[in-house]
Each structure stands twice: as structure tokens, then as C-alpha cells.
C-alpha positions in Angstrom: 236.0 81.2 55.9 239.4 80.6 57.4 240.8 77.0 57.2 244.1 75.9 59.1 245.9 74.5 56.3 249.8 76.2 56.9 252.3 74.8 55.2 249.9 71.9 53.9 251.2 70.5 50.4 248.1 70.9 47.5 248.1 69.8 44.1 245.4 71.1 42.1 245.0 69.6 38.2 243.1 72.5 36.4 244.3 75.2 38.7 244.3 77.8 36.6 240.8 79.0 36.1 237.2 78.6 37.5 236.5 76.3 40.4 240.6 75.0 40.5 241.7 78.7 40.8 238.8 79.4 43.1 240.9 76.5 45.1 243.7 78.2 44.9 242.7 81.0 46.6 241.3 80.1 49.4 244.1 77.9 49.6 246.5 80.8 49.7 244.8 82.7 52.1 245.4 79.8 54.3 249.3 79.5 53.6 249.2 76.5 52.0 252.4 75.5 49.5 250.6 75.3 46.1 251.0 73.2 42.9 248.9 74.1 39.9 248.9 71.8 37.0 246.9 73.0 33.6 247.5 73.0 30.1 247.4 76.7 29.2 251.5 78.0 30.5 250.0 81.4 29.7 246.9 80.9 32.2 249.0 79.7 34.8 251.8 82.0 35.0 248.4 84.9 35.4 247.0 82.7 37.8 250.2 82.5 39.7 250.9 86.4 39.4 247.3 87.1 40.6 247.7 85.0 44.1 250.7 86.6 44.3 249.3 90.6 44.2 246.7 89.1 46.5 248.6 87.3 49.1 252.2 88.1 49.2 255.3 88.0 47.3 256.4 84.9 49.4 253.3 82.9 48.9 254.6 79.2 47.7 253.2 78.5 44.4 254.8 76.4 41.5 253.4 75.9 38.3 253.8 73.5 35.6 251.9 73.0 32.6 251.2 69.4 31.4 248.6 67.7 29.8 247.0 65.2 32.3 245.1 63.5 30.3 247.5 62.7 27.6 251.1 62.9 29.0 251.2 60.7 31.8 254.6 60.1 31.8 255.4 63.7 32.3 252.4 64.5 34.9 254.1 61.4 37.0 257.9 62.7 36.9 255.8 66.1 37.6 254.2 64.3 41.0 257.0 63.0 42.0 258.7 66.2 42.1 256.3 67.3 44.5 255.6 64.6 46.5 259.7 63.9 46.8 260.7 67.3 47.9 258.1 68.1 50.5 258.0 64.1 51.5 254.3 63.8 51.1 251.5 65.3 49.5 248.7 66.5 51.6 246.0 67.4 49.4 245.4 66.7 45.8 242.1 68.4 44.2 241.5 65.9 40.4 239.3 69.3 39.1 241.1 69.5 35.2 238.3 68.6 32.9 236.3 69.3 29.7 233.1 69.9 28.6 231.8 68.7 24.7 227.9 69.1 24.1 225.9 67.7 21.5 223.6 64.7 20.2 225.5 61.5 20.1 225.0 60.8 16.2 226.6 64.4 15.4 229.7 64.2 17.9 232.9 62.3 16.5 234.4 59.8 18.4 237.6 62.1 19.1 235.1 64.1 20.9 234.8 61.0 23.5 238.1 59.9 23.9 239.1 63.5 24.5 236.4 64.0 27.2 237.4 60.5 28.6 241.5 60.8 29.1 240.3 64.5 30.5 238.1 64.1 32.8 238.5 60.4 33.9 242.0 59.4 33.1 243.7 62.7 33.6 242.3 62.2 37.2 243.2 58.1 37.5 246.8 59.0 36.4 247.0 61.7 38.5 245.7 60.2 41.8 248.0 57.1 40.8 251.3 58.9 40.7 250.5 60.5 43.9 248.7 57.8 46.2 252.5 56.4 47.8 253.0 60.4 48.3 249.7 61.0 50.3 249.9 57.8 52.4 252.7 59.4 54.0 251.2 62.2 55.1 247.5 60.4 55.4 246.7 63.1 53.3 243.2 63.5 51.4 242.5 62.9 47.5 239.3 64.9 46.1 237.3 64.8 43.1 235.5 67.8 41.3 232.6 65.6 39.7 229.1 67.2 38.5 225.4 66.8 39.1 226.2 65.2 35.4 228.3 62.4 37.6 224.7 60.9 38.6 222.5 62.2 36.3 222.6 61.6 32.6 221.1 63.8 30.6 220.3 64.9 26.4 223.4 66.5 25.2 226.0 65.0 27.6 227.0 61.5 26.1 230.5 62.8 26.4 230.5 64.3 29.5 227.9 62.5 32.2 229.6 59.3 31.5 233.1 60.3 33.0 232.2 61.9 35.4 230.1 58.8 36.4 233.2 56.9 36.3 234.7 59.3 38.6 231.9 58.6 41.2 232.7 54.9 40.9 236.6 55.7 41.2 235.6 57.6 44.4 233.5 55.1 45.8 236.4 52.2 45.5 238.9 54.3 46.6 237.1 55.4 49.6 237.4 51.9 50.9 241.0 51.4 49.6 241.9 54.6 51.1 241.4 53.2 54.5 244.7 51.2 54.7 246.9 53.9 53.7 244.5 56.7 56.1 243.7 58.0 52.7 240.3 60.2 52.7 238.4 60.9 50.0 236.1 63.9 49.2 233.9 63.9 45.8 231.7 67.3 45.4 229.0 67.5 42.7 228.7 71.1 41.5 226.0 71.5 39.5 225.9 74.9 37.0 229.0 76.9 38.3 230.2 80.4 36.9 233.5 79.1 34.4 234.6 78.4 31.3 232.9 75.5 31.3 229.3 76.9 31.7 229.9 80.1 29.2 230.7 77.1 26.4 227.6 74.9 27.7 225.9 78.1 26.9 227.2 78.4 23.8 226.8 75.1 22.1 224.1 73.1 24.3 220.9 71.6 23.1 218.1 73.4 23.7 216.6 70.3 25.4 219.4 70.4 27.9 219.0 74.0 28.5 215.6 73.9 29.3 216.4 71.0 31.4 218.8 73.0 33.5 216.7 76.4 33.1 215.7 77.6 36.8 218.4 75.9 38.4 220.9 78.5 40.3 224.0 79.6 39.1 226.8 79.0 41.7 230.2 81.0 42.2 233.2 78.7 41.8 234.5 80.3 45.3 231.3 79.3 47.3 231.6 75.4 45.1 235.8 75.6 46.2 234.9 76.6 50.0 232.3 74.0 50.2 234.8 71.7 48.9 237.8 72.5 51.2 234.7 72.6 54.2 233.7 69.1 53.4 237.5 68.1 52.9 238.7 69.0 56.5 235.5 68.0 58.4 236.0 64.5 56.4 232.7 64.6 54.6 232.8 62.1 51.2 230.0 63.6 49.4 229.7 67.2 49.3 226.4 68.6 47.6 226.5 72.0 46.6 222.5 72.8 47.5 219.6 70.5 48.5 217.9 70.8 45.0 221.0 69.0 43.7 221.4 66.0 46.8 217.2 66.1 45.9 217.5 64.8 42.5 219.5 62.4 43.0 217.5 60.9 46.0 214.5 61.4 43.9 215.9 59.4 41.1 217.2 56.4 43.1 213.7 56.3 45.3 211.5 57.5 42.4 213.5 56.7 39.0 209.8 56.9 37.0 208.4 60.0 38.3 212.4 61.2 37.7 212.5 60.2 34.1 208.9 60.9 33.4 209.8 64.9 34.4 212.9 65.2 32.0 211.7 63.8 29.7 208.6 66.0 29.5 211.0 68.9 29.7 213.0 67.9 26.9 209.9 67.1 24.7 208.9 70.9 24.6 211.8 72.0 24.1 212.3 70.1 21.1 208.8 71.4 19.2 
């Protein structure tokens, strides 16, 4: 799909790789100036090189790697940056995140800090440091949460509650965004082709497998145009299929029959 989004300023945290580089390109086909933030140098300075074969030698991308989660005094000089030299940010996608899987007596407590300053506070610092920056442009701040961000589920103590706290950051800042004419946009993919998933694959319990068995894998370029869809038609939830906006309606209308069915799943997977 074709989006009018020339010259527009986007930050993307995690824009390396799966849904974030997804982003990026749709973002680039639309001419956008681009700011990937991501951990990996090595990942990024491929990711830049590939929009680059794809759309042009004088497509505007910048790079820098920083650790959002952790460094915040570098990710806000690194915000700044952006937001001073183009005078407003437009767009800023919080999609950096992690993914640890396990029972809660066997994970360490590193394993939830980590997956907290991630997926939660890599996304408050970041929205933080560039709020003054999108005001000026009214711009629009969006949040790559999870069918995990309101549902919780065997296996993902670490992860289901940031990504609930992201829902609850999106819901106040919805309100708080009005002031400013800040919109916000929070999607909720649920299984989705990346890095993330292969590991989930890897290392989940089979309870939580079984869970998720049947449910359809998505692309991360049909999750990233949904997004960028719900983004300039001013949507604040974006679902990524019915089974998914389902679920959740069926747990806040029907939380028994809700509970009654995963847990039933999850008991024959454990025998």
C-alpha cells in the first residue's frame, strides 16, 4: 500500500530486524527520513544497506546503535539529535523488545529486569525524550505491544507483564496527548515471523505452545502496514485479525469460560 509520508521524520527503536525493519520499509518506499535505533551496529548498518539497494542511494536513513533500555542518557542526547535538526519528530514507532520464556520459579530475577527496562522502559525513556519534539509537529507516538499485552499466559511472567504496562502507558498518554495534538497508536501482534517467534519456538513451554497452536503466523510486513494504516487513519488500537480483538472481548465479557479454556489446554499439554 502507498502511504503519503514524504519527508515525514520516523524514529523506529528496534529498527533493525522483524516488524521494526518491516517499518522501515514501507517507510522508505514512502520517502520518509529514517532513524533506526537497535543494539546490534552490525544489524543496522545491513539493515541500512538493504533499504538502500531497494530504494535508492539517496534515501535518508541514519543509524545509531544504543541500548534503550539501559543507556538512557545516550538514547536522549541521541533524540535530541533528531528532533533538533529536523525541528520535530513526526513519528516515533517504541517496537525494541525482548522475549524470555519460562516457569517463574526457574527464571532468575535478571531475566525480569532485563525484559522490563526492554520492553517497558526502553519505550518510557524513549517516548520521554521525544514528546517536546513531537508536539511540534503534532506528530504521532506508537507502541508495538502483543496479544501478550492483554493476555497473560504460562510461560510469559517476564514478558505479558510489560507489555501490559505498555497498554496502560498508551491508554494515559492517549489522553495526555491531546494537549500537545499528540496521537497515539498501540497494535497488538500476536505470533509474527522474527526473531522473536524462532526463540519462543525454541525455548517455550509446551503448555504455552499448545496454547498458541492453530493460531496464524503473521508476516512482520502485513503487522508493519497495518500499523502505519491504523497510524495515519488515527486508529488507537490496531488488532492484527479478529481471532485476536476476539479474545480479548471474550475475556473481559466472559473471563470464566476464558480461563476455563486455557487452562484446559494447558492441562493436556502438561501430562
Amino acid at each position: 500500500m502507498n502511504y503519503s509520508l514524504n519527508n515525514k521524520v520516523v524514529v523506529i527503536t528496534g529498527g533493525s530486524s522483524g516488524i521494526g525493519f518491516s517499518l522501515a520499509k514501507i517507510f522508505a518506499a514512502s520517502n520518509a527520513k529514517l532513524y533506526l535505533l537497535a543494539r546490534d551496529q552490525n544489524k543496522l548498518k545491513y539493515a541500512a544497506s538493504n533499504l538502500r539497494d531497494t530504494y535508492g542511494n539517496d534515501l535518508f536513513v541514519k543509524t545509531f546503535t544504543v541500548d534503550i533500555g539501559i543507556d538512557k542518557e545516550e538514547l536522549s542526547k541521541v533524540i535530541n539529535h533528531i528532533g533538533t535538526e529536523n525541528d520535530g519528530i513526526d513519528i516515533l514507532v517504541n517496537n525494541a523488545g525482548i522475549l524470555r520464556c519460562g516457569r517463574f520459579d526457574e527464571l532468575s530475577i535478571m531475566d525480569f529486569e532485563e525484559s522490563f527496562q526492554s520492553n517497558y522502559m526502553g519505550a518510557l525513556y524513549t517516548t520521554k525524550a521525544a514528546w517536546k519534539f513531537l508536539a511540534l509537529k503534532k506528530g504521532n507516538v506508537s507502541f508495538v505491544s502483543s496479544v501478550a499485552g492483554y493476555i497473560g499466559l504460562i510461560g510469559y511472567s517476564t514478558y505479558s507483564p510489560t507489555k501490559f504496562a505498555m497498554t496502560a502507558l498508551a491508554e494515559c498518554l492517549r489522553m495526555e496527548g491531546k494537549r500537545e495534538g499528540i496521537t497515539i497508536t498501540i497494535i497488538y501482534p500476536g505470533d509474527t515471523q522474527t526473531p522473536l517467534l524462532e526463540y519462543e519456538q525454541k525455548h517455550a513451554l509446551a503448555e504455552t505452545l499448545a496454547i498458541n497452536k492453530g493460531i496464524a503466523v503473521k508476516e512482520p510486513d502485513e503487522v508493519a502496514d497495518k500499523l502505519i494504516a491504523g497510524i495515519l487513519s488515527g486508529k488507537f488500537e490496531v488488532y492484527c485479525d479478529n481471532s485476536s480483538k476476539f479474545y480479548r472481548k471474550l475475556k473481559g465479557i466472559f473471563p470464566k469460560i476464558f480461563y476455563r479454556s486455557i487452562d484446559s489446554i494447558a492441562a493436556k499439554a502438561s501430562k
